[in-house]
ROPASE-571281 format. One record per residue: x, y, z of N, C-alpha, C, CB in turn. Coordinates in steps of 0.001 Angstrom, whole numbers, plus 500000, padded with zeros to 6 digits. Each point is the difference from the previous one (the first is absolute). Glycine has a CB too. Layout:
REM residues N
XYZXYZXYZXYZ...
END
This chain:
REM residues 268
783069311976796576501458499954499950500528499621501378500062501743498155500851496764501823500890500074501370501323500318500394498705498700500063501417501173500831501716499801499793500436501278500137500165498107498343498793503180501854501076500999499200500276501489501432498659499300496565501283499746504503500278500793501224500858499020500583497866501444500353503532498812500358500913499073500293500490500674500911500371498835498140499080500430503441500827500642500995501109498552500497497737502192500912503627498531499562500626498975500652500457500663501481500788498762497574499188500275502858499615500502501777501238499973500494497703498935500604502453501635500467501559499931500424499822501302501747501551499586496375499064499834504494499884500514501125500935501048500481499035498033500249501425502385498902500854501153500227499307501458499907501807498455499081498567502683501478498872501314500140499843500486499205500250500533501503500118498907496816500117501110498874499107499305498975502562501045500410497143499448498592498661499683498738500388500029499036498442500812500719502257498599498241500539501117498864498680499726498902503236499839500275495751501291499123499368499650499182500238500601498464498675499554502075500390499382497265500720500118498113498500500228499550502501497878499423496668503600500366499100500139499795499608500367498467500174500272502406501592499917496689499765500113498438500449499044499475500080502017499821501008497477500859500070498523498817499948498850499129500163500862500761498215499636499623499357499196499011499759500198498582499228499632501809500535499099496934499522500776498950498947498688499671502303501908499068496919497840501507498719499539499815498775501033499691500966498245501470498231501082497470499324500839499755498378500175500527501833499768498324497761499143502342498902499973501071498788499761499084501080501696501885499217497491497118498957499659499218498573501036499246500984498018501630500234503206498441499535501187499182500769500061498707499418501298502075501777498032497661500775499860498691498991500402499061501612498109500604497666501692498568499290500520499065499736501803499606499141497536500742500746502556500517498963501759500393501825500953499713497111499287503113503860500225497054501444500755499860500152499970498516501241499238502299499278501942497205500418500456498182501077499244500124499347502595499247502038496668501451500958499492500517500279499208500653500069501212499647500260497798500596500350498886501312500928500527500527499513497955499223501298502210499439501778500373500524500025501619501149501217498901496855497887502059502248499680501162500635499457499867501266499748500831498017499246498208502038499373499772501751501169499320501156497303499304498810503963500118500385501208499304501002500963500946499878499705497498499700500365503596499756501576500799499463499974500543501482500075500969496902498989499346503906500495501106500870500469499274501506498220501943498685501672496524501238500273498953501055501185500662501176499453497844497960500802501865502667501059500462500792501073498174499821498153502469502140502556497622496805500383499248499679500897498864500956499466501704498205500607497421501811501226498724501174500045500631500973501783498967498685497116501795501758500336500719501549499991498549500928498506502834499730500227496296499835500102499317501750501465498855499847496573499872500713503956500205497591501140499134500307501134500756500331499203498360498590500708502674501472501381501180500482499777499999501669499979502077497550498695497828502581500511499884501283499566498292501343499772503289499198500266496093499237499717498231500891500985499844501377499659498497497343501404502338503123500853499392501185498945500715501329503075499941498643496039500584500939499307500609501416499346498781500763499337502455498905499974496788500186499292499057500191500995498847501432498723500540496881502566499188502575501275499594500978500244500485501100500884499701498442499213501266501742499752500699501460498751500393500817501783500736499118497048498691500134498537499748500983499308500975499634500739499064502055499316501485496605499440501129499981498629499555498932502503501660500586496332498648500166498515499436499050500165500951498808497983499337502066501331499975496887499873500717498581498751499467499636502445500223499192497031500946500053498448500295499334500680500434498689498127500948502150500663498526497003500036500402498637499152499555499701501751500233499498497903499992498780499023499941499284500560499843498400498592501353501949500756497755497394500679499617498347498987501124499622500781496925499425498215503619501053499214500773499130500711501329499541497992498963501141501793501262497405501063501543499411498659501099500761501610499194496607499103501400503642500004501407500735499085500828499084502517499913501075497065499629497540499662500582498959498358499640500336502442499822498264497699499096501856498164498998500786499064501086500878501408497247500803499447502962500416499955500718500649501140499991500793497883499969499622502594501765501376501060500203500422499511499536501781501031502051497725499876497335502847499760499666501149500658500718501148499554498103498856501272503075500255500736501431501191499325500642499360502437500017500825496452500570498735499395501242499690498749500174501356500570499734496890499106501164503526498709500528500523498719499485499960501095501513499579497822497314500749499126499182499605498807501207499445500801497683501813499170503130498556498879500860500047500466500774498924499207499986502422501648499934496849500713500905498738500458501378500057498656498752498867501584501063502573500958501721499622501086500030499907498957501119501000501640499654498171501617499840499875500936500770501370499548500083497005501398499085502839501014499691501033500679501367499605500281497076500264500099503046498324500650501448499948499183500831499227502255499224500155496866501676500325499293500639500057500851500904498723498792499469502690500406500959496224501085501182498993501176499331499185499760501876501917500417496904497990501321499500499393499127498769499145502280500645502175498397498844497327500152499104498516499510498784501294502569501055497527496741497714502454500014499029500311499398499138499672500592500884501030499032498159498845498616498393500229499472499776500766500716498884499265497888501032500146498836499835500641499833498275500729499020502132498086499901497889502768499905498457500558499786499289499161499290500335501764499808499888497113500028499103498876500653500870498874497852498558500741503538501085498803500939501392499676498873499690498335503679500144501637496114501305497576499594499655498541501444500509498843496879500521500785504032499563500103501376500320499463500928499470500646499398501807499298501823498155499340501407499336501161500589501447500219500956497175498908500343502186501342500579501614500356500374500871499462500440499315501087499606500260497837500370500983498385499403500584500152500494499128498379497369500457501755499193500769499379499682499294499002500735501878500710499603496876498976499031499216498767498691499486500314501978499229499122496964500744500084499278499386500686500193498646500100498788501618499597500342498004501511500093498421500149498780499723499643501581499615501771496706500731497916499302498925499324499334500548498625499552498841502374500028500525496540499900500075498637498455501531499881501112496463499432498100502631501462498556501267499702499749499865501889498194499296496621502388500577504577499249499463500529500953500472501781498807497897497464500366502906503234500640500448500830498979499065501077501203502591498895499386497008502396499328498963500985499200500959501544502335497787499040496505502135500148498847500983501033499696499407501286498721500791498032500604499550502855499828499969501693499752498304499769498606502864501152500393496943498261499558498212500512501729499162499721496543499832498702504096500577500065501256499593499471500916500019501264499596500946497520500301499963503117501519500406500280499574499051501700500963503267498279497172497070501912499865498866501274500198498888500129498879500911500306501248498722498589500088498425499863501695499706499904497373499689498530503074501134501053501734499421500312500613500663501090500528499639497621498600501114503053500452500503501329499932498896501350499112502394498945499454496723500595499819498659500900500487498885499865498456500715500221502471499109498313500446498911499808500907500007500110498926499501499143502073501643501320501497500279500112500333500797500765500265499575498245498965501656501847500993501071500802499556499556501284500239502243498458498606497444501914499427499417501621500720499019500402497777500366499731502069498332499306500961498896500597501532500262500165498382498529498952501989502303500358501570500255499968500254501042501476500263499894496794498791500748503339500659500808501487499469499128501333499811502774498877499127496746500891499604499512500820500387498647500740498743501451498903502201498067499656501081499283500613501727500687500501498407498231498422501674502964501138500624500977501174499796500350500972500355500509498927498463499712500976499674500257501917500174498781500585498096501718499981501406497606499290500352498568500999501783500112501138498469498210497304501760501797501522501621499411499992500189501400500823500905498287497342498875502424503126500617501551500593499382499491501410499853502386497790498717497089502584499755499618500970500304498939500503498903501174499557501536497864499689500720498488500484501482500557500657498862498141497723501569502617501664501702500150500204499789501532501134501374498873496831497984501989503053499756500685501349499657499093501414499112501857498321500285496847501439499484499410501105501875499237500448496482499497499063504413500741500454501154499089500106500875501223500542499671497908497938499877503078501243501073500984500340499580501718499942501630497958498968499162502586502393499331501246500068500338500946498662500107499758502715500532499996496817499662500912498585500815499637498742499520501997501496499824498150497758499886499031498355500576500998498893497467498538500512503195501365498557500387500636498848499001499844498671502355499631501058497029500565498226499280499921498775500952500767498703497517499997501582503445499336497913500552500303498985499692499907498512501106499654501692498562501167497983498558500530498180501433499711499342497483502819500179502922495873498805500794499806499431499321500437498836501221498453501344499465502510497540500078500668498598500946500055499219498846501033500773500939499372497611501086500248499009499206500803499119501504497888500172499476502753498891499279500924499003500915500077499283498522501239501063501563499277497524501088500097498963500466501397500529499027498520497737502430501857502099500502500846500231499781501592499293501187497851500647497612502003498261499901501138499425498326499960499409502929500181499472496209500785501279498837499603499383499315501309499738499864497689501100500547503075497726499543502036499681498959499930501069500088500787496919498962498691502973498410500251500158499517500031501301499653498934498044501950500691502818500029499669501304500588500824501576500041498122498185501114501810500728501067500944501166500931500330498530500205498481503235500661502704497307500475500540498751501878499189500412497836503037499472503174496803499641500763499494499816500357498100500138500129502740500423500764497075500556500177498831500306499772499880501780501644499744497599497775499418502690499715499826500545500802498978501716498452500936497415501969500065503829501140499048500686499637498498499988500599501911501605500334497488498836500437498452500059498942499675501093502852499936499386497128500363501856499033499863500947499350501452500597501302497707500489497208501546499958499128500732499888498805500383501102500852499189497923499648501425503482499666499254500926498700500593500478502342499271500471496333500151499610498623500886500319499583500133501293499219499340498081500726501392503184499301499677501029499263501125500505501507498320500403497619502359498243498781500969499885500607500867500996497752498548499359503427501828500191500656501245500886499904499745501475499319501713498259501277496872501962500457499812501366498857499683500567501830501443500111496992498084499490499002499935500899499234498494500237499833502548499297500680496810499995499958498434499635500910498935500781499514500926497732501312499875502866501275499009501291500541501233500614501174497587498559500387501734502229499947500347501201501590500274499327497848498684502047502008502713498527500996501214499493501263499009499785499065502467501512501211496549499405501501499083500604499929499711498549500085498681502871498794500501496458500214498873499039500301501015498754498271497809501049500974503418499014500180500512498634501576499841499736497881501763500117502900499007501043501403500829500512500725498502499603499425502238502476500198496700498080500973498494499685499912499939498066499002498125502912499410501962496328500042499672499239501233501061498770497420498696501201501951502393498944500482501169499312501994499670500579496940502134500169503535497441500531501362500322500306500778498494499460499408501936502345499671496837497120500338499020499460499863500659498511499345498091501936499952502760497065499985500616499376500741500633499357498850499649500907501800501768500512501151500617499681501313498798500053498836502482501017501324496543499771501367499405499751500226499505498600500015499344502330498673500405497038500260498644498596500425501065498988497821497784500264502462503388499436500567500208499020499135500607498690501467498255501155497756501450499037498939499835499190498795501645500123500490496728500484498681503957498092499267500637500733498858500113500553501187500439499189498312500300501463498892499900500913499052500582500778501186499048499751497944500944499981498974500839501191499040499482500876500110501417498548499536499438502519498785499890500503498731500350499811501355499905500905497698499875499346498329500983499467500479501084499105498489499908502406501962499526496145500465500798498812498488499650498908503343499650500398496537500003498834499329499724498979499064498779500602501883500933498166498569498173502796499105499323500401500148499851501420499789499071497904499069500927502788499859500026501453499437499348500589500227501449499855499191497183499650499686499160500548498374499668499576502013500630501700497721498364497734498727499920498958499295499410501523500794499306496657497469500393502951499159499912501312499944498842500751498763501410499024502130497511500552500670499205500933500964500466501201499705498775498050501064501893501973500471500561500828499111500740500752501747499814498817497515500935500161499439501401500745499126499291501232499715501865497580499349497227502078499180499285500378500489498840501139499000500728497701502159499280501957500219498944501522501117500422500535499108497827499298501627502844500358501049500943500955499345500810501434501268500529497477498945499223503218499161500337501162501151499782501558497296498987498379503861501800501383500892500127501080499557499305501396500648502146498791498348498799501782499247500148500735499304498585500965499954502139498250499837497078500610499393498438500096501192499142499529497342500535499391503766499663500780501128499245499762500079499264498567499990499776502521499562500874496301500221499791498648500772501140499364497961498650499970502769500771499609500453501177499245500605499717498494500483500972502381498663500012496760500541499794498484500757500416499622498729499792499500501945499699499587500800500750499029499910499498498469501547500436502002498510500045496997500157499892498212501468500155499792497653501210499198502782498073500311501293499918499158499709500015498321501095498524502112499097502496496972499564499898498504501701500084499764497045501354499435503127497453499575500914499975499747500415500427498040499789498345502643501242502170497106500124500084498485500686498982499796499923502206499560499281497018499176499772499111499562501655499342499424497189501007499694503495500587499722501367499529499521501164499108500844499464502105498818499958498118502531501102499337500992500439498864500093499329501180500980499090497693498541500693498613499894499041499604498683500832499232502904498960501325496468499965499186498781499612500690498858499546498222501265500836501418497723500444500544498233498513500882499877501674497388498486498752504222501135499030500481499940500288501350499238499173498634501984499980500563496341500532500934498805499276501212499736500718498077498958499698502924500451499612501627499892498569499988499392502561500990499515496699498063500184498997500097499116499425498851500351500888501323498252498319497945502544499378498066499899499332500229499092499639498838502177500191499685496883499475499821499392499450498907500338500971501284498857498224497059500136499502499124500333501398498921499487497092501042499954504027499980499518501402499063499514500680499797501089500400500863497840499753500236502782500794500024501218500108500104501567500337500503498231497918499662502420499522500310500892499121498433500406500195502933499286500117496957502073501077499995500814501351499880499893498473499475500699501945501555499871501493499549499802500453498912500666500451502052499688500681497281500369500192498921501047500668500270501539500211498737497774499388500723503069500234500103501295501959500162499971497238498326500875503274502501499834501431499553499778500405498997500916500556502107499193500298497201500654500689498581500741499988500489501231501639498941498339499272501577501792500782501288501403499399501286500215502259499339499428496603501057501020499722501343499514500735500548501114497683499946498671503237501044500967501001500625500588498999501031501631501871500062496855496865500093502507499253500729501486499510499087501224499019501712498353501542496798501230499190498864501004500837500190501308499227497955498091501954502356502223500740500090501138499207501416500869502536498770498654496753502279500237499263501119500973498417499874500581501569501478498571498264497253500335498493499569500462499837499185501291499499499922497600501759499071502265500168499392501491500356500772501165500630498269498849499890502539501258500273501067500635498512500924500316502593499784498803496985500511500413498393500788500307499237499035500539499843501567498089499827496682501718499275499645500256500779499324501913498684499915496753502585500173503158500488499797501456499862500942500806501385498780499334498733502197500016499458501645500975498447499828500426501578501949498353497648497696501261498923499580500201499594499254500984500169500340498229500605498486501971499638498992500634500844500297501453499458498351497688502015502141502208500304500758501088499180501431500614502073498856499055497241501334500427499390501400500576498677499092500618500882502419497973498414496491501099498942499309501219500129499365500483498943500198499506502617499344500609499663499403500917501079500267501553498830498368497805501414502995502242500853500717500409499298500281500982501222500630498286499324500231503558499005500215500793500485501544500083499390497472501278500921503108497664500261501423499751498336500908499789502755499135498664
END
């Protein structure tokens, strides 16, 4: 399979990466009870919600591969990130419901090695790249974990879920300034919100957030209702919903992703 790692380069101190929006199926389509089930849990038009980063110099990583293939923010070594709570595995054998995703057929050690080398290696390893190209330009770099999730998932977190969602493994992934800039673009939009609430930053962050060495992460999980149609129940009638024209949260995303780029490139 080609094509299905897409970095675009850009010399500005910030990264924004799209590590679910894919719904390719990695030429395992067969081994899934579902196609539709292996793409439902996509982090849907994220990298087109946030295509204006790219305009202000900001590099972007992604991947068409669904998250369902294998997850490329989970733990390589398979331990879970939230230890005691509901989640997906690196090679998830469920979506988030809890349905299964394959017919007789769960993907054992040789399985899960082989899509760990064909994707999750090349996909970070063209992150590190890009963290060490843009550290060599500038003393310290932003790595922004772009996400979405449907606003209501039982099996997950209990009710509805805030509008933004901000992870930095309890402050330990960046630099106190950026949390304090991000979280206060947050409180202005109106909108609700937390910090290291239900999600705190999956092992992209965890893993290259590193204050210290002038990286610093952060996860933004966003609910899904903010910019685009997203009905009480998906089905294969109505899921994806459609991107909205205007999504009324794009004026707070530019704003989070300018806080960003002012904090690296700030001599605060």
């Amino acid at each position: 399979m080609s094509g299905w790692l897409k970095v675009q380069r850009g010399d500005a101190p910030l990264i924004v990466a799209f590590p679910h929006g894919g719904t390719e199926l990695g030429g395992v389509e067969p081994r899934f009870a579902s196609a539709w089930l292996a793409q439902r849990d996509a982090d849907w038009w994220i990298a087109d919600l946030y295509d204006f980063a790219a305009d202000l110099g900001a590099t972007t990583v992604s991947t068409v591969v669904s998250r369902s293939v294998i997850d490329v923010n989970r733990d390589p070594s398979g331990a879970s990130l939230y230890p005691g709570m509901a989640t997906t595995e690196l090679c998830p054998t469920t979506t988030f419901d809890g349905a299964p995703l394959y017919r007789s057929f769960d993907p054992e050690e040789d399985e899960i090695g082989w899509r760990r080398k064909a994707f999750f290696d090349p996909y970070h390893a063209a992150l590190a790249a890009e963290i060490t190209r843009l550290r060599a330009l500038h003393p310290r770099v932003v790595l922004y974990d772009a996400h979405s999730i449907r606003s209501r998932i039982a099996r997950l977190f209990d009710g509805e879920l805030p509008q933004f969602n901000l992870g930095t493994n309890g402050g330990t992934t960046c630099d106190p300034l950026l949390e304090a800039m991000l979280t206060q673009v947050c409180d202005k939009s109106g909108y609700s919100w937390i910090a290291n609430g239900r999600f705190k930053g999956g092992w992209t962050t965890r893993h290259y957030g590193s204050p210290q060495a002038g990286v610093h992460g952060v996860q933004m999980e966003l609910a899904m209702r903010g910019y685009m149609a997203e009905p009480d129940l998906p089905d294969e009638a109505n899921w994806p919903g459609a991107l909205h024209q205007s999504p009324e949260i794009l004026p707070t995303l530019r704003a989070l992703i300018g806080a960003c780029l002012t904090f690296a490139e700030g001599s605060n």
